[in-house]
C-alpha positions in Angstrom: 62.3 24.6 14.1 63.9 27.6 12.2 62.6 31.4 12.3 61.7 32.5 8.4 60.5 35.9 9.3 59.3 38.6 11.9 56.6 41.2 10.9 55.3 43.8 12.4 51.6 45.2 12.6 49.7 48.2 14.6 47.0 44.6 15.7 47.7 41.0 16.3 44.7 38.9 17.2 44.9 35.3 18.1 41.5 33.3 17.0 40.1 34.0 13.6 36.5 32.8 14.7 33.7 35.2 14.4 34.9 37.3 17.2 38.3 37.5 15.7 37.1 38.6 12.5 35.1 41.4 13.8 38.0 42.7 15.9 40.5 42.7 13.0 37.5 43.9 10.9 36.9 47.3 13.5 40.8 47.8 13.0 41.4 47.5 9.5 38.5 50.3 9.0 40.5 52.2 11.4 43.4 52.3 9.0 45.1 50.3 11.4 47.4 47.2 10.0 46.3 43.9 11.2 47.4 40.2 11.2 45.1 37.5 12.4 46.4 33.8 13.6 44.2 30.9 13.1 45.4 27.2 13.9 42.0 25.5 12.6 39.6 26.9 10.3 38.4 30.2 9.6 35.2 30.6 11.3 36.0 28.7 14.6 33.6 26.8 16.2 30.5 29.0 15.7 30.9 28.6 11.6 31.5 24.2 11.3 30.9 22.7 15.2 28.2 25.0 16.9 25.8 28.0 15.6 25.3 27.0 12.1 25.2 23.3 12.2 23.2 23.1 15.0 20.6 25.3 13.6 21.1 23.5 10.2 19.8 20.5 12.2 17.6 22.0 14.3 15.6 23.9 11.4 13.8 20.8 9.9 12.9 19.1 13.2 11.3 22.8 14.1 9.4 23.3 10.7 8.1 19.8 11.2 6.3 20.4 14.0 5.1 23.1 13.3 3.5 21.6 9.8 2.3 19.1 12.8 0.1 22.0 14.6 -1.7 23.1 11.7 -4.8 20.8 9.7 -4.5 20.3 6.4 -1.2 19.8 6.7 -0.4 17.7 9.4 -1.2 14.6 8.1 1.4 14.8 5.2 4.3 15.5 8.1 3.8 12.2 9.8 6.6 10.1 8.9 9.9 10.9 9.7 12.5 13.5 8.8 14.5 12.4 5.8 17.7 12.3 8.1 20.2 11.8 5.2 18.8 15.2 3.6 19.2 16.9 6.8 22.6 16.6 7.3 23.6 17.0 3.9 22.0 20.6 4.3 23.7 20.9 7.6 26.8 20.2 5.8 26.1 22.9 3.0 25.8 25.0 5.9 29.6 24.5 7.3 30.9 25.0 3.6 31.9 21.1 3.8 34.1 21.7 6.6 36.3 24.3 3.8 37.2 28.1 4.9 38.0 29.0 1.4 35.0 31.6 1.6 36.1 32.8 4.8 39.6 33.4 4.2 38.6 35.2 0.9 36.2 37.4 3.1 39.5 38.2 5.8 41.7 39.0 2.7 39.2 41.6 1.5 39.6 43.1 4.7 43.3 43.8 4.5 44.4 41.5 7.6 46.9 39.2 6.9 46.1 35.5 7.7 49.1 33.7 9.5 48.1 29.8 9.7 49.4 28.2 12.7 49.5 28.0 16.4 49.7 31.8 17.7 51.4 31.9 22.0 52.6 35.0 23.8 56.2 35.5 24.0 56.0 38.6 26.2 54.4 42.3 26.2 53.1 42.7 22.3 54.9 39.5 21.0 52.7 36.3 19.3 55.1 33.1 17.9 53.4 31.5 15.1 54.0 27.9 14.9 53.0 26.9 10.8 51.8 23.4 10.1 55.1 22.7 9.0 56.8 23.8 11.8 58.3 27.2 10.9 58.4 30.1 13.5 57.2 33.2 12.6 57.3 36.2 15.5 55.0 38.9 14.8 54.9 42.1 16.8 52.5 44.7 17.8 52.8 48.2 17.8 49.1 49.0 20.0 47.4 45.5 21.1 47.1 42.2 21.0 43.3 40.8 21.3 42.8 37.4 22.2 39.6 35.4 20.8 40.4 31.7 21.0 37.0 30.6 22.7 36.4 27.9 24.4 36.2 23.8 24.8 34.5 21.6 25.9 35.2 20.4 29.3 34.8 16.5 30.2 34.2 15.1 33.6 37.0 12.9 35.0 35.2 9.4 34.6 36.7 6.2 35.1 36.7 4.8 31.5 35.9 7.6 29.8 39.0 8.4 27.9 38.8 4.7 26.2 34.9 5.8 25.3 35.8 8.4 23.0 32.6 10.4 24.0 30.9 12.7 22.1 31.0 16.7 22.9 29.3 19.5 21.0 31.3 19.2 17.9 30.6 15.3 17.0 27.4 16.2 18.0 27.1 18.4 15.4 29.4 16.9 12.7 28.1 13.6 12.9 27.7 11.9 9.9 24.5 9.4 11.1 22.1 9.0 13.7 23.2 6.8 16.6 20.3 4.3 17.5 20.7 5.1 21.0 22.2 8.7 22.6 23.1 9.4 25.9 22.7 13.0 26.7 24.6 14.2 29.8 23.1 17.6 30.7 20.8 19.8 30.6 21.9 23.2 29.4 21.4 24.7 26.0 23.9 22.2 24.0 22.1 18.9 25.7 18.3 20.2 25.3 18.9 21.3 21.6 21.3 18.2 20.5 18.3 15.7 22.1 15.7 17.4 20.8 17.5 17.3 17.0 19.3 14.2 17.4 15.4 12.6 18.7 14.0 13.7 15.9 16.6 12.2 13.5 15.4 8.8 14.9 17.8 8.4 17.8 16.4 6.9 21.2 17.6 9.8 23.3 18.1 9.6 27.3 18.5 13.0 28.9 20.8 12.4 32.6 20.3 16.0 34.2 22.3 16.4 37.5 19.9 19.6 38.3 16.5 19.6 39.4 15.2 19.9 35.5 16.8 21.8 32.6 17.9 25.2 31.2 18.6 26.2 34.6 20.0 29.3 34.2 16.3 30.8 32.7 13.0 31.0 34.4 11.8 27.9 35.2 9.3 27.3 33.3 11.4 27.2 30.4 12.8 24.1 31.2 9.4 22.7 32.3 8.0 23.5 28.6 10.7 22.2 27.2 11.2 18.9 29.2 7.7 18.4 28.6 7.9 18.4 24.7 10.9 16.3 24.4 9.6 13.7 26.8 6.8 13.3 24.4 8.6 13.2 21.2 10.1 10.0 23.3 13.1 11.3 25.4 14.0 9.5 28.5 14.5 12.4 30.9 16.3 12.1 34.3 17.2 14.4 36.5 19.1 14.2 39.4 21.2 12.0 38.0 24.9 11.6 37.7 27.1 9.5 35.5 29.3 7.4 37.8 31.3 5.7 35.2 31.2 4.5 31.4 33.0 2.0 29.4 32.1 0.5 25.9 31.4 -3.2 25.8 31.9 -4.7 22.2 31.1 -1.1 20.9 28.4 -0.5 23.1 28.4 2.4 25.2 27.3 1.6 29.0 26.9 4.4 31.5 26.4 3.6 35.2 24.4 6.0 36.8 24.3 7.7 40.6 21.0 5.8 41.1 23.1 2.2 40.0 20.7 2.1 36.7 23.1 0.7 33.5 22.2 2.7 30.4 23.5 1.3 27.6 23.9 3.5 23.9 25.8 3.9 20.4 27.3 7.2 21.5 27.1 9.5 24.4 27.3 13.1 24.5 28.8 15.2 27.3 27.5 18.6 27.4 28.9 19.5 31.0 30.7 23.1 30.5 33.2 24.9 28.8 36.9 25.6 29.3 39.0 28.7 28.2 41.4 27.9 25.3 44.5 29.3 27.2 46.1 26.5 28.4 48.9 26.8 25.7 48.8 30.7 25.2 52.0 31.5 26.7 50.2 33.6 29.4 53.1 32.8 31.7 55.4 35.7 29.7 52.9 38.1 30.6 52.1 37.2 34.2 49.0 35.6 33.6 47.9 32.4 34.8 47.8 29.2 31.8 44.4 27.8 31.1 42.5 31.0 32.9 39.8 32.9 32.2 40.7 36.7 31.1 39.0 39.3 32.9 39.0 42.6 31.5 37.3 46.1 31.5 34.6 47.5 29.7 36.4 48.0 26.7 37.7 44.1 26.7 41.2 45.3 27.6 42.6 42.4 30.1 43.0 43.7 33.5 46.6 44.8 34.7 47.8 45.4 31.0 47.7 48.0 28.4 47.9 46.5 25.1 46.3 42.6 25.7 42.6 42.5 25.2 40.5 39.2 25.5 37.3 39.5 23.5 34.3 36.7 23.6 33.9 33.5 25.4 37.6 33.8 26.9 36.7 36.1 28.9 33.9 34.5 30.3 31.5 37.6 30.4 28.6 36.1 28.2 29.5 33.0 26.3 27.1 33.3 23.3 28.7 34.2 19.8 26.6 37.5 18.9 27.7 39.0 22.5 31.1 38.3 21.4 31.0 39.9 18.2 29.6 42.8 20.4 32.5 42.9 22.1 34.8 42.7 19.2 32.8 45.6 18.0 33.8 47.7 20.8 36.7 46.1 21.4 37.8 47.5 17.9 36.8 51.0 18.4 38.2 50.7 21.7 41.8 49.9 20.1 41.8 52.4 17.0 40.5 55.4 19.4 44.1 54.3 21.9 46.1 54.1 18.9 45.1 57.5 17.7 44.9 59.1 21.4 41.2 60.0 21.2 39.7 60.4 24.3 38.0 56.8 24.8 33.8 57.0 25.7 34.1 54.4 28.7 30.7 55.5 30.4 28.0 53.1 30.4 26.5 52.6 26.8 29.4 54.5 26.0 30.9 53.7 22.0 33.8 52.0 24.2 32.1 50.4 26.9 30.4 46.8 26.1 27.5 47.3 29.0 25.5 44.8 27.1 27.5 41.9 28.6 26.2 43.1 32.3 22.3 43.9 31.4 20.9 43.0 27.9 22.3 39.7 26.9 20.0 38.0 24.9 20.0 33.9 24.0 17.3 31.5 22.1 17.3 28.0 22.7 16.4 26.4 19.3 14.6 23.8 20.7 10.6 23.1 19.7 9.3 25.3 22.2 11.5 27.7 21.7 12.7 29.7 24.9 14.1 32.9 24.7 15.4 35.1 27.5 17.0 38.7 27.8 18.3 40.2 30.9 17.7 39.2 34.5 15.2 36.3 35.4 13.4 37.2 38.5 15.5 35.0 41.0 19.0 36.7 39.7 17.2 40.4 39.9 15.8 39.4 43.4 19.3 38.2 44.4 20.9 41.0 43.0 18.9 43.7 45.3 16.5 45.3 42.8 12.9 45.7 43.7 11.2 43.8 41.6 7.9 42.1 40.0 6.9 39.1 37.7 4.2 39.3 35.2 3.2 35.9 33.5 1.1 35.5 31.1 -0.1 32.1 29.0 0.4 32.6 25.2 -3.4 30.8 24.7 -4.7 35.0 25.2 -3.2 35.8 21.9 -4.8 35.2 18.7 -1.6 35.1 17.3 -0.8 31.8 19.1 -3.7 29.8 18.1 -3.2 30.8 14.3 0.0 30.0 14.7 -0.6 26.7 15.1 -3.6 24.1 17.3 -2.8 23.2 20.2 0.3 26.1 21.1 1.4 26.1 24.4 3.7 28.9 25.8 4.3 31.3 28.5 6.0 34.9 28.7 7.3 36.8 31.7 8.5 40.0 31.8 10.5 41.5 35.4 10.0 45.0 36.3 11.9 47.6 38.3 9.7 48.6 40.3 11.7 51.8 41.4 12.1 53.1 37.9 9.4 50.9 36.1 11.6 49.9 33.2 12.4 46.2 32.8 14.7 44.3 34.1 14.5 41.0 32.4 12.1 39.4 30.0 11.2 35.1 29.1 9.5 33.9 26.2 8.5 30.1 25.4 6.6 28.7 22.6 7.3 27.9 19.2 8.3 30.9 17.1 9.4 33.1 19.9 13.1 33.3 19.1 12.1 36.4 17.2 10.4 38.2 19.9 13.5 38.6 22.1 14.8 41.3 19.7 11.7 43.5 21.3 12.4 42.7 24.6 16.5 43.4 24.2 15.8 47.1 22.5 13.5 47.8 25.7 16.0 46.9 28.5 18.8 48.4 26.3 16.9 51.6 26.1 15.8 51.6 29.8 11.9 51.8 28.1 9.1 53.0 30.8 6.6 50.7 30.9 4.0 53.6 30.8 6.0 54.1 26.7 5.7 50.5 26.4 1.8 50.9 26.1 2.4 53.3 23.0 4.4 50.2 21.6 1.7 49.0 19.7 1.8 45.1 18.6 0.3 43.9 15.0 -2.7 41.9 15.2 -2.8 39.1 15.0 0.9 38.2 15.8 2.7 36.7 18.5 4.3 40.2 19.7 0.2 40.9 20.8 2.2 39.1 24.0 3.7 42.6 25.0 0.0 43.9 24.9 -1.1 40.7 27.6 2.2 41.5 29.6 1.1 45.3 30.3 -2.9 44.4 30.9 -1.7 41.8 33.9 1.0 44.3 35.3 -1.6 47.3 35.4 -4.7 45.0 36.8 -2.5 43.3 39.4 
């Protein structure tokens, strides 16, 4: 291995994913020189194994049945979903698995793209690795930002390293249905990979170790959603554990906690995420290999001034929009320390990402949708605020039933009962992955819920919710 050169820039960030990009975007429009290390493709796992291919596959199963709610239309959606089609869009989607247009896009930016395998060699110094084995050290004047994400983390099985199992990004890449899928999980990667991969005319068993699914939102959200897949023919089980696996003659055949034998084509782990720091050279910086970064507000990693760890590496909200947040401030946060500005680090602040603690919103893609912002009412409760629940069913708005026959839904919203602002808000039905926005903009702003009434919602449309959600909180 020989050194060919050693650069210097104002920025080095390792991970040219989304969150990457927006950091060493921020910087560049600060004037501030910028190189960017990437040892897969531009885009990282959002752009060709998560985000967009997921929701390439998940679109058509969703349209379908919605065509399936509505006469006159249903009966020409009966048969089933051209699956060849599908993922031949889904694969249109992830630019064929090519960065081309991504690397184009980083180029306008003025970063400089170093391909290879970027580790920490001490305070302000990345070695690049190349694909052929050349060094390159690359220094930085202010900071180094960190953005290499995540993995997916397996369960130590007996026979499961001869299985060659599938995680989120064969899920997602896969180039045909499996006859039969086991699904082990139940957070957002299992529930939306079943209900696409079910609909592409797999035979789909869910193994939950939890009580039910999506445990992390209200309840009922994983009720609704449980209840839909289970009739478009998943096998769901919960409490269940995988005890071991091993493939017979290509056959995939799980062992359960319960001493069932499931046998499949392919089986999916969806069982939690890993940081990528394992091989970060953490160690030259007194950090700990393979951890999770904490930082401040502004994303700068705690105990250091000049390392910053920005999106799911730091483990503060592990959804890509909250990291390109992050990166957002994270950016600002950098050029304003590079110039000596005085840095806005109070809550809400331009350098403070207080999102990540209140407001983070998700959607689960699945058909219901669930969508969630903020605190559900346990993790308020538990947290000390003073606080109440407001349910209502989405059969009292018009919007619903034109929507489509037959909708079923439900939507909470949390309220503070000290400052009557909310705290959290739920929504799940089909279509409601659009609503959340509402709900985000209200707990960002700290809205009163006596404003909220001067919020008024189109008739008929599915935001007519909000107007349901303040009649029961007033009446009860």
């Amino acid at each position: 291995m020989t050194e060919t050169e050693s650069n210097t820039y104002d920025v080095v960030v390792i991970g040219a994913g989304p969150v990457g990009e927006n950091v060493a975007d921020r910087t560049r429009a600060a004037g501030l020189t910028t190189a960017v290390v990437e040892s897969e493709l531009l885009g990282g796992e959002c752009s060709y194994w998560a985000c967009m291919p997921s929701k390439a596959l998940l679109r058509p199963v969703i349209a379908q049945a919605d065509a399936r709610r509505l006469p006159g239309l249903a009966q020409d959606v009966r048969g089933p979903l051209d699956t060849p089609a599908v993922l031949a869009r889904r694969d249109e989607y992830t630019s064929h698995w090519q960065d081309d247009g991504q690397a184009d896009w980083l180029a306008g930016t003025g970063a400089d793209l170093y391909r290879g395998h970027g580790r920490l060699a001490g305070p302000r110094t990345i070695t690049v690795t190349g694909p052929d084995g050349t060094l390159t050290t690359l220094t930085a004047r202010h900071a180094v930002a960190v953005a290499t994400g995540t993995r997916a983390q397996l369960p130590d099985l007996p026979g499961l390293a001869d299985v060659g199992p599938w995680i989120s990004r064969e899920a997602t890449s896969a180039k045909t249905a499996p006859g039969r899928l086991i699904v082990v999980g139940g957070g957002v990667v299992a529930t939306e990979m079943a209900t696409a991969w079910q609909a592409l005319g797999s035979r789909v068993t869910l193994l939950v170790r939890g009580k039910g699914l999506l445990n992390r939102m209200e309840p009922f959200a994983g009720e609704l959603v449980a209840e839909a897949l289970t009739e478009a023919g998943a096998d769901i089980r919960t409490g269940t554990s995988v005890e071991s696996v091993r493939r017979e003659n290509g056959t995939v055949v799980a062992v359960t906690s319960a001493g069932d034998r499931i046998e499949a084509d392919e089986i999916l782990f969806a069982t939690g995420r890993a940081p990528r720091t394992d091989d970060l050279g953490l160690d030259t910086v007194g950090l700990e290999p393979g951890s999770w970064l904490d930082t401040d507000d502004s994303l700068r990693v705690t105990g250091t001034d000049w390392l910053y760890a920005v999106g799911d590496v730091n483990h503060r909200a592990l959804l890509t929009h909250q990291g390109k947040y992050q990166a957002r401030i994270a950016g600002a946060a950098i050029a304003a320390r590079a110039a000596g500005d005085t840095l806005l680090e109070e809550p809400w602040g331009a350098h403070a990402a207080t999102a990540d603690h209140h407001a983070v919103p998700q959607v689960v893609f699945t058909d219901p949708e669930a969508a969630a912002v903020g605190l559900s009412l346990a993790e308020a409760e538990q947290a000390g605020h003073r606080v109440r629940a407001v349910d209502v069913e989405f059969s009292s708005v018009a919007g619903a039933g034109l929507y489509g026959d037959g909708y079923r839904g439900r939507a909470r919203m949390v309220v503070d009962l000290e400052d009557e602002v909310l705290r959290g808000a739920t929504f799940v039905g089909p279509g409601v992955g659009e609503l959340i926005h509402s709900a985000t903009i209200a707990i960002t702003g700290r809205v009163p819920v006596g404003r909220l009434w001067h919020a008024v919602p189109s008739y008929p449309t599915l935001s007519e919710v909000w107007l349901r959600l303040l009649e029961a909180y007033r009446d009860n």
